[in-house]
C-alpha positions as CSV (number, residue, x, y, z in Angstrom):
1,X,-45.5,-26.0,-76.4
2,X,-44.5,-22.6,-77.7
3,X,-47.1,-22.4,-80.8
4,X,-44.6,-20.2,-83.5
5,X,-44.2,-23.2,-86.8
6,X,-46.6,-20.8,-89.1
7,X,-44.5,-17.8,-88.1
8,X,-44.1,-16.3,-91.1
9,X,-47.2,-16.8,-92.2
10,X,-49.0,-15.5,-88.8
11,X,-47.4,-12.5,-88.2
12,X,-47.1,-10.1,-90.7
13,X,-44.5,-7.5,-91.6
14,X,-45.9,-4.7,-90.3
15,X,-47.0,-6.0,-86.5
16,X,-43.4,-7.7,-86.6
17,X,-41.6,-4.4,-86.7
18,X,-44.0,-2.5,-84.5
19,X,-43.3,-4.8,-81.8
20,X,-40.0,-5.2,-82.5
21,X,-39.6,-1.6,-82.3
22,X,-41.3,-1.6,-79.0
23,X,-39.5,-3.9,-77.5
24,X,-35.8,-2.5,-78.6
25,X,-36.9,0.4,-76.8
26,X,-36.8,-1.2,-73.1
27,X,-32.9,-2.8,-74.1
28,X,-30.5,-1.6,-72.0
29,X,-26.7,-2.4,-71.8
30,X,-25.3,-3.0,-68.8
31,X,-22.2,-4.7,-70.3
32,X,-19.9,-2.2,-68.7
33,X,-21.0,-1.8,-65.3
34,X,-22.2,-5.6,-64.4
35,X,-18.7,-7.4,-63.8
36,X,-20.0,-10.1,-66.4
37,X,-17.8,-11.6,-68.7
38,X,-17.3,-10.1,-72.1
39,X,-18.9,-11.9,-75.0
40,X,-18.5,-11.0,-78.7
41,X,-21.9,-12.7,-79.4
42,X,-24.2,-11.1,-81.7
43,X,-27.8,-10.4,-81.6
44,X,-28.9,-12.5,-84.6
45,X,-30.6,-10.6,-87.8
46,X,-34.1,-10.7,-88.2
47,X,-35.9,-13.9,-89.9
48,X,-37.5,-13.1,-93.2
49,X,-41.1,-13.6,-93.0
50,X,-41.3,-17.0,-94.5
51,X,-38.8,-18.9,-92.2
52,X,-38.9,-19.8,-88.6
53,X,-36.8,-17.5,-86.2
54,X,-33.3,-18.2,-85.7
55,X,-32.2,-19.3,-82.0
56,X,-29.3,-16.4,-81.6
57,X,-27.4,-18.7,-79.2
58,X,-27.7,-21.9,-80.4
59,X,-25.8,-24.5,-78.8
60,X,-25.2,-22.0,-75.5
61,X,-27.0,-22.5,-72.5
62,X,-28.2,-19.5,-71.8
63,X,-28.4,-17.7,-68.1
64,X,-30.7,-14.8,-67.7
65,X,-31.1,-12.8,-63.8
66,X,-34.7,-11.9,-63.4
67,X,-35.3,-8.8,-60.9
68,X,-38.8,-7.9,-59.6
69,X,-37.9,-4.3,-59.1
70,X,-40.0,-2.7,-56.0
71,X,-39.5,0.9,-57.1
72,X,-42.7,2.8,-55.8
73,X,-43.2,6.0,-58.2
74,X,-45.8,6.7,-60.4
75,X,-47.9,3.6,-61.2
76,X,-45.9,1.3,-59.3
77,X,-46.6,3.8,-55.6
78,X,-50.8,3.5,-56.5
79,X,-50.2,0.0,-57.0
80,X,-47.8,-0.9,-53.9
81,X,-47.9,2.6,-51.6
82,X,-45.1,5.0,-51.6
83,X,-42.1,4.0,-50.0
84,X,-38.3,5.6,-49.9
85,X,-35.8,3.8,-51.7
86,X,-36.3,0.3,-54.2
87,X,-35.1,-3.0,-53.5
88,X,-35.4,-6.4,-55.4
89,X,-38.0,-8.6,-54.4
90,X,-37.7,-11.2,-56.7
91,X,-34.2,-12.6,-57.5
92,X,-34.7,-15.5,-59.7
93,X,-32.0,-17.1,-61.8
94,X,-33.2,-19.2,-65.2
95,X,-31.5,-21.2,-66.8
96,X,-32.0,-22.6,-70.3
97,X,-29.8,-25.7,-71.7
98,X,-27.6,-25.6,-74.3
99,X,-29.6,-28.0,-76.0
100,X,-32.8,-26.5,-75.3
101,X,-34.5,-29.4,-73.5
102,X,-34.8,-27.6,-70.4
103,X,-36.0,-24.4,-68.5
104,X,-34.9,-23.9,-65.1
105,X,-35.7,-21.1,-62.3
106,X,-33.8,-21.0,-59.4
107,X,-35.4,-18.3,-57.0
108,X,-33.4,-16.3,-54.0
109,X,-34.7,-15.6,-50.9
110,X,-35.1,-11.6,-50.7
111,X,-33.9,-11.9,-47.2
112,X,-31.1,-14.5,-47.5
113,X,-28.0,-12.5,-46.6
114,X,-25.0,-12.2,-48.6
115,X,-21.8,-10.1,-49.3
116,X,-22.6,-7.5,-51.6
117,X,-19.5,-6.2,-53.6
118,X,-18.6,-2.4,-54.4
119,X,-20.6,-1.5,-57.5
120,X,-20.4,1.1,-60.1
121,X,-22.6,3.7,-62.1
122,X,-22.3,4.6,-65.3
123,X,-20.5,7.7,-64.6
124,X,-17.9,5.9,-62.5
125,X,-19.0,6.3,-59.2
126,X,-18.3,3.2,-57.0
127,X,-20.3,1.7,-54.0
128,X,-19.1,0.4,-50.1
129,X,-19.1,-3.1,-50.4
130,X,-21.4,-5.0,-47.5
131,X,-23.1,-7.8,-45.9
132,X,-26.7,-7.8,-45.8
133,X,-30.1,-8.5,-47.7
134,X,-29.7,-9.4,-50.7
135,X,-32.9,-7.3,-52.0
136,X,-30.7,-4.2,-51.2
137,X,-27.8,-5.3,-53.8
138,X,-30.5,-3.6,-56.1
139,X,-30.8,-0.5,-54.2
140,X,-27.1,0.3,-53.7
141,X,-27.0,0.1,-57.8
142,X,-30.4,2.4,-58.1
143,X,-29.6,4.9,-55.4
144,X,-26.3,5.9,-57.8
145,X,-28.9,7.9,-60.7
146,X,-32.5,6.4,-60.0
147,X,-31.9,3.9,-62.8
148,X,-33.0,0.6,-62.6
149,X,-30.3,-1.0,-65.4
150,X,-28.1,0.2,-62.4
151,X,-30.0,-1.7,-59.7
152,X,-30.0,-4.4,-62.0
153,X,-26.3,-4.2,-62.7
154,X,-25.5,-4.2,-58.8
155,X,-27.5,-7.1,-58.8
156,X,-25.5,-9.1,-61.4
157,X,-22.7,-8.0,-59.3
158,X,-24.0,-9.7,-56.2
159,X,-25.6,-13.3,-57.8
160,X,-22.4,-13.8,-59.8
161,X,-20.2,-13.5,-56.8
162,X,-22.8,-15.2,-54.4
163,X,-23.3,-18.3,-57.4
164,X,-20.1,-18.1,-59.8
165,X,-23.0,-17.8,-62.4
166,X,-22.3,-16.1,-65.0
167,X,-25.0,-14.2,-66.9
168,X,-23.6,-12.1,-69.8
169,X,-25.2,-9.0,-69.2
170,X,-28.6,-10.9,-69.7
171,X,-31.5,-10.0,-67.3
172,X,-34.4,-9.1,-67.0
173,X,-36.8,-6.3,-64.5
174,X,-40.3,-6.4,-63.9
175,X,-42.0,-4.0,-61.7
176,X,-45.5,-3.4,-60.1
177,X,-47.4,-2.1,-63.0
178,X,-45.3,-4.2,-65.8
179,X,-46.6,-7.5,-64.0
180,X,-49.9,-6.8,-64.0
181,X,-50.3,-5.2,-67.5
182,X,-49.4,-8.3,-68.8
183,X,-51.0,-10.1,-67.3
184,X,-54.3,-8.3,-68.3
185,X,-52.8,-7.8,-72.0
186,X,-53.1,-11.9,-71.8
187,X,-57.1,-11.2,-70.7
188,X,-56.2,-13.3,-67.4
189,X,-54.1,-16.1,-66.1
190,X,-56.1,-19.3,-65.3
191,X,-54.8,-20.5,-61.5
192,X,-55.3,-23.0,-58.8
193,X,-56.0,-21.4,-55.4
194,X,-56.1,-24.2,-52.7
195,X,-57.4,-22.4,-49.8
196,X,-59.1,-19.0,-49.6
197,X,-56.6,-16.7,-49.8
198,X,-56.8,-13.3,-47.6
199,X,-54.5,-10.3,-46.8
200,X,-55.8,-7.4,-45.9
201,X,-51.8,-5.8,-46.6
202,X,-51.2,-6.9,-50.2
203,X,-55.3,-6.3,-50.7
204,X,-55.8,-10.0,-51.8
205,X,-58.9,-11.8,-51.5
206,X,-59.6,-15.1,-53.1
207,X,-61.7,-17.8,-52.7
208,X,-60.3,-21.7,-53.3
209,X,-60.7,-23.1,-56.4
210,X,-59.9,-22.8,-60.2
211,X,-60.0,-19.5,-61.5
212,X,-59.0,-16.5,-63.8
213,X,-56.9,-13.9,-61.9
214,X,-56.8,-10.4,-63.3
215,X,-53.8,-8.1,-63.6
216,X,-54.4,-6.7,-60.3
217,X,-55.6,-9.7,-58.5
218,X,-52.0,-11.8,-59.7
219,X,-50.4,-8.8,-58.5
220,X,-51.9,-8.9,-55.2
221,X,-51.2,-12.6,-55.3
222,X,-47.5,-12.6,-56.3
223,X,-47.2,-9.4,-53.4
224,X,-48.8,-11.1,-50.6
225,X,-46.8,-12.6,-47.3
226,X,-48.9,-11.3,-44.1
227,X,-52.0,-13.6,-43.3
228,X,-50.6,-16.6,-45.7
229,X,-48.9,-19.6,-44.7
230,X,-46.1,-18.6,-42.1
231,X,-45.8,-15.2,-43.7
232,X,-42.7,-14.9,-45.1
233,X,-40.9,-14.2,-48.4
234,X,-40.3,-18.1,-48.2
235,X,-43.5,-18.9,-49.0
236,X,-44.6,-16.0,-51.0
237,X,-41.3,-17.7,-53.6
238,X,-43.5,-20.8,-54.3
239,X,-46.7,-18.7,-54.9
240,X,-44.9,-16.3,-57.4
241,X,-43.1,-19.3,-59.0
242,X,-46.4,-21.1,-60.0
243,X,-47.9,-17.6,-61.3
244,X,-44.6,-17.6,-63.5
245,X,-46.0,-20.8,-64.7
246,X,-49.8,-19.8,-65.1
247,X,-48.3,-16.8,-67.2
248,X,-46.2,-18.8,-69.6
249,X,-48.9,-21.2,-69.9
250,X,-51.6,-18.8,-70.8
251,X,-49.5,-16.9,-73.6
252,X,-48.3,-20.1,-75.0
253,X,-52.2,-21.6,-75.4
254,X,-53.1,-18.7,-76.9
255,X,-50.4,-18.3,-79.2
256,X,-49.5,-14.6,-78.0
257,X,-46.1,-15.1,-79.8
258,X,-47.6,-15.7,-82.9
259,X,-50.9,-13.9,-83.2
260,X,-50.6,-10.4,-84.1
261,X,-53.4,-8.5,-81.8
262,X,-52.0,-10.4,-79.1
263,X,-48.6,-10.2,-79.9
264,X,-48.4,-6.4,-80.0
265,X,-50.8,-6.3,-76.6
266,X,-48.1,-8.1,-75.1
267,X,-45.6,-6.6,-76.1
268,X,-46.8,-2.9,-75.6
269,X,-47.1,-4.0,-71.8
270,X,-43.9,-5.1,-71.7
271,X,-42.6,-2.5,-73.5
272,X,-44.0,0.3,-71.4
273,X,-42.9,-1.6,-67.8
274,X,-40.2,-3.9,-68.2
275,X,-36.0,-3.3,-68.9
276,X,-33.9,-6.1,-70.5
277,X,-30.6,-6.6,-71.7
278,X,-30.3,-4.9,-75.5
279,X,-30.3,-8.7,-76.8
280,X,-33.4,-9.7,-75.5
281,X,-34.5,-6.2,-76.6
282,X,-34.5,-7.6,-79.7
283,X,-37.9,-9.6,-80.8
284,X,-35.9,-12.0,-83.3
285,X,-33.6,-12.8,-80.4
286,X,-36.8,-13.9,-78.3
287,X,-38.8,-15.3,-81.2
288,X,-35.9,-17.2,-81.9
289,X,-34.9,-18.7,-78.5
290,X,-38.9,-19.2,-78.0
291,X,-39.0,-21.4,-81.3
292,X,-36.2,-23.4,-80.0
293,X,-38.0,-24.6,-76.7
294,X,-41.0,-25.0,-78.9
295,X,-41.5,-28.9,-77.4
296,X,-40.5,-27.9,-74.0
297,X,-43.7,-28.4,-71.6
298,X,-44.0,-25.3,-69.1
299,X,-45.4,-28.1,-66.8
300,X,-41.8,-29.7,-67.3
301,X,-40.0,-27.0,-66.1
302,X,-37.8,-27.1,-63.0
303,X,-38.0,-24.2,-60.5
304,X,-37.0,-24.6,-56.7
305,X,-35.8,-22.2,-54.3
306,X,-31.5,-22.2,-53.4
307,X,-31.5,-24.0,-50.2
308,X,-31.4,-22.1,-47.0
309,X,-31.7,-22.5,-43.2
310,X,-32.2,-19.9,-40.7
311,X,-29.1,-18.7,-38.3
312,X,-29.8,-18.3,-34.4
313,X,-31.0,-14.9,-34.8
314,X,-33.6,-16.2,-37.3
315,X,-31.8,-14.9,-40.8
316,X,-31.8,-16.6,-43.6
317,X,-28.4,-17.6,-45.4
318,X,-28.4,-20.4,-47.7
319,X,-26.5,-23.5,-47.3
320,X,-23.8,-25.6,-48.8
321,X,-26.3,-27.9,-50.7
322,X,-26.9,-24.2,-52.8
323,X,-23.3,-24.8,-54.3
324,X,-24.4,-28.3,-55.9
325,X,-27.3,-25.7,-57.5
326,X,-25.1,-23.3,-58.7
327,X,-22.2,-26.1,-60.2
328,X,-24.9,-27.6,-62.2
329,X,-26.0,-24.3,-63.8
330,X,-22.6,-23.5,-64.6
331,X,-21.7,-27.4,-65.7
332,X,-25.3,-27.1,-67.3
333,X,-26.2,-30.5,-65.8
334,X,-29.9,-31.1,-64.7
335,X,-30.7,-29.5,-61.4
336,X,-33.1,-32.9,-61.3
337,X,-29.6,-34.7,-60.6
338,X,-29.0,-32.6,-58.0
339,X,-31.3,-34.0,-55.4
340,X,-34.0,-32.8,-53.5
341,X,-33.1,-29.4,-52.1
342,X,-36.7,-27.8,-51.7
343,X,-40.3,-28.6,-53.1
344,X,-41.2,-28.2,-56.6
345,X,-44.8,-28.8,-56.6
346,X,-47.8,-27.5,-58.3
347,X,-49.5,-26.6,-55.3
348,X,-48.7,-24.0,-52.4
349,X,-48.2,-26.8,-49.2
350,X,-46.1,-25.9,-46.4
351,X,-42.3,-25.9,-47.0
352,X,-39.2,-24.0,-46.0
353,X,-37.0,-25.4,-43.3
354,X,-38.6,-28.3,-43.3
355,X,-37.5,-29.4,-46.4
356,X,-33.7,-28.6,-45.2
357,X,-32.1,-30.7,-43.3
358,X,-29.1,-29.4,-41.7
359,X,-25.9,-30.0,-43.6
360,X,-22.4,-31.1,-41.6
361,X,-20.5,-29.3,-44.2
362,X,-21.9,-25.7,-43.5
363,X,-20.0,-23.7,-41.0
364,X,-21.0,-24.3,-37.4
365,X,-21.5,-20.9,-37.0
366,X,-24.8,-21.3,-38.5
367,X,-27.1,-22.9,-35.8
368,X,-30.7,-24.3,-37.2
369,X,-33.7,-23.4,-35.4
370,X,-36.2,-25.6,-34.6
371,X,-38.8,-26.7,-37.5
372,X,-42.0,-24.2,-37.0
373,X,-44.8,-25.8,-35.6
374,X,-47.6,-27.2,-38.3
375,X,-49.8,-24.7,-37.2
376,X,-47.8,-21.8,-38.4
377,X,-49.3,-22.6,-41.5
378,X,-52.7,-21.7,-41.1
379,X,-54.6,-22.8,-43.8
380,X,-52.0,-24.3,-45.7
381,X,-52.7,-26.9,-43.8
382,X,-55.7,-28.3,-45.9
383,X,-55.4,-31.8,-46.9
384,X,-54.5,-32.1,-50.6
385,X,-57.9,-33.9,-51.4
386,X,-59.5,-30.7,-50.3
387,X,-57.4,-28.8,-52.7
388,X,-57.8,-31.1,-55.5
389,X,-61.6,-31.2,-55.6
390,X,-61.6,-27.5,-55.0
391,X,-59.8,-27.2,-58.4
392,X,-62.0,-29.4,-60.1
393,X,-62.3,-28.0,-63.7
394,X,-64.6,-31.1,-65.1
């Protein structure tokens, strides 16, 4: 549960508005380059120091695009290799209820293919529309100044029309260095691995069992696809979901929102790798929204993958069991009514398109190839007593 009832007497003055000013310096408005829909709602005023933060939206689910930004300069090109160009890695899609009694993460395959729509810079410059990877929606927005509220906003762009969801200029980009500063500001995130874990590409190796990953080891985890499982992005999704939840779980259990050495750790990592939205920017917005999920277990929180099926030629495109996804983010209805679509377990077992079955509804162009065999799974094969006695903790 997010520990912040003694706010105003845990944090005091002073750390408040260091790392508020920290924070406000990674906002960015996108508002008029996104295609969102215009909102007149204000970013709430700062609680005083003896009440508990206001939630800014109350009574407003709240959608927020998440972007692992692959831009390789600087830290990020010693940490992942140079490479020309960015793309998005991680399109992820959260979801918090109007009521605040859930938290949901819908993730999108970085290879699913889509129509991206003509996009525009700042400065009025406009972009081809196309089909292809999604991943390269953020590119197209990036390759207009080498700004990545640009790639961001060419993302928007690209979600809304794929989904109809809506996100209000809110979002959200993470790159390389970002993730794993914070996870180190946050001394470790505390993880089940199931089976040793090796790839000589993403420089990953861990054993099985229950431990702390450092900042560049859940990097490394979050990163790799060769050598694990079947190798693809597919895969990689679950992996980076459940470090999602090892991260929120770890700053929430040690009240990183609340104590004040922590607290401006945090934040200075965030602040010196991450872009957001100018609202969540703001640390009275994101106190206040954290305060109002307060009783929400992070083990209780939904995340699956959209549904998707490979064509004949072995792309991936999602199917029409992704639009009862996307209705029930927009209706804000449970995904849980939606049905089973794909996994959502704790542990990394084999998934993908065998979880799918093919659906009459989608166009017949789309031809579903066979399930892969069990053993393209390697490892992941282990039998889940193995796993659970490897991640004994006593």
């Amino acid at each position: 549960m997010v520990a912040v009832a003694t706010f105003g007497a845990t944090i005091g003055a002073a750390s408040l508005q260091r790392a508020d000013s920290l924070l406000s310096s990674r906002g960015r408005d996108i508002s008029a380059i996104d295609g969102s829909k215009d909102d007149d709602t204000a970013v709430a005023e700062p609680a005083s120091s003896d009440d508990a933060p206001a939630d800014p939206d109350a009574s407003e689910a709240l959608n927020i695009l998440i972007v692992g930004a692959d831009v390789r300069s600087g830290e990020n090109a010693a940490l992942g290799g140079y490479v020309d160009g960015s793309r998005a890695d991680v399109t992820i899609i959260l979801h918090i209820s109007a009521d605040r009694s859930r938290v949901e993460m819908v993730s999108i395959p970085r290879d699913t293919i889509v129509d991206i729509p003509s996009c525009e810079s700042f400065d009025g410059a406009t972009s081809r529309s196309s089909t292809e990877k999604i991943n390269a929606a953020f590119n197209k927005g990036y390759s207009f100044s080498e700004t990545v509220e640009e790639g961001v906003a060419c993302t928007s762009r690209t979600v809304t029309a794929l989904t109809g969801v809506d996100f209000d200029h809110q979002f959200i980009a993470a790159d390389f260095a970002g993730f794993k500063d914070m996870v180190d500001a946050l001394d470790g995130v505390e993880m089940c691995i199931p089976y040793d874990m090796v790839s000589e590409k993403a420089e990953l190796d861990l054993s099985a069992g229950y431990q702390r990953l450092d900042g560049t080891q859940a990097l490394s985890l979050a990163r790799a696809r060769y050598g694990l499982d079947d190798g693809t992005d597919l895969m990689r999704i679950q992996r980076q979901q459940e470090l999602i939840k090892a991260i929120l779980r770890k700053a929430l259990s040690i009240n990183a929102f609340t104590d004040p050495g922590v607290l401006t750790g945090f934040v200075n990592a965030a602040a010196s790798s991450l872009t957001m939205s100018t609202e969540l920017g703001s640390l009275s917005f994101d106190l206040g929204l954290l305060y109002s999920i307060r009783d929400l277990d992070v083990d209780d929180m939904t995340m699956l993958t959209a549904p998707w099926a490979y064509d004949a030629q072995g792309q991936v495109h999602l199917t029409s069991q992704a639009d009862s996804v996307w209705q029930a983010i927009i209706d804000d209805t449970p995904l849980s009514d939606v049905g089973s679509t794909n996994p959502d377990n704790a542990t990394f077992e084999a998934a993908g398109p065998a979880t799918i079955a093919p659906d009459p509804a989608d166009d017949e162009a789309l031809k579903y190839l066979p399930i892969p065999p069990e053993s393209a799974y390697v490892t992941a094969a282990a039998s889940q007593a193995a796993v659970e006695a490897a991640c004994v903790t006593g």
